[in-house]
N, C-alpha and C positions, 0 to 999 in steps of 0.2 A: 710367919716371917714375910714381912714387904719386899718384893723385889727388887724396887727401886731404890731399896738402900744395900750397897753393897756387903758381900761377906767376903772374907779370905779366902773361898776354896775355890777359887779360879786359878786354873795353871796359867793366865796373864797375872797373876800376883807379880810384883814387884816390893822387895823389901824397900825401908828409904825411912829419912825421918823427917817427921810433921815438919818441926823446927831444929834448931840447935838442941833445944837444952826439953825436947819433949819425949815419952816412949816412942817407939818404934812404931807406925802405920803402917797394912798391907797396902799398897796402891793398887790397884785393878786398874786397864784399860777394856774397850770393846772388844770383843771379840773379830768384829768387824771393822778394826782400827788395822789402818796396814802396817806397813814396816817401815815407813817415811817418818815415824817419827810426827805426823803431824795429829795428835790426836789428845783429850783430855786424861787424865788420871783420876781416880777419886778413891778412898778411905774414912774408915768412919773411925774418928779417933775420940776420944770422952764429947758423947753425945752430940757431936757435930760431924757434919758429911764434910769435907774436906774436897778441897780441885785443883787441879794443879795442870801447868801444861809439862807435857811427859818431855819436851825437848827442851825446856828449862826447869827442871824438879827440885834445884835451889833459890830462883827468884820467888818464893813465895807461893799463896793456895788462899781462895775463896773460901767464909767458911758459911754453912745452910744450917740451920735447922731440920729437924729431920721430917716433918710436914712439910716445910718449905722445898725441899729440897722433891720428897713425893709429889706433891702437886706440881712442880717443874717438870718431873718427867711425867708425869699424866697428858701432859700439854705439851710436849715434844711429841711424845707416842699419838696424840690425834691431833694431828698435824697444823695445831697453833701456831707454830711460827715456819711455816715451811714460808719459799718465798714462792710468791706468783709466777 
């Protein structure tokens, strides 16, 4: 199993749905996400990773490829976009 593609068994799960007229997606945030509310969401709903911002979880969600989405966080984690 990849890491960087989330599963449902995080107690940050949050139920919710993709779209209107879609099944159900678990959302996960970090665990290191505070309680401001200001943090991303993601789900992996028929073969795309899913994003969403967790303080607005009905405007909408980015969708990745599931490589595209690993190589993303490969490159977060060694610190490719951190800023100077």
């Amino acid at each position: 199993m990849n890491p960087a593609i989330p599963t449902p068994s995080s107690h940050q799960q949050r139920r919710g749905k993709d779209t209107p007229n879609s099944p159900r997606a678990a959302w996960r945030k970090s665990s290191r996400s505070g309680q401001n509310g200001n943090c991303a969401e993601v789900a992996v709903l028929a073969a795309k990773v899913r994003v969403r911002d967790s303080k607005a979880p009905d405007a909408g969600h980015l969708s990745f490829n599931p490589q595209t989405w690993t190589v993303f966080v490969s490159d977060v984690r060694n610190g490719r976009y951190d800023l100077p």
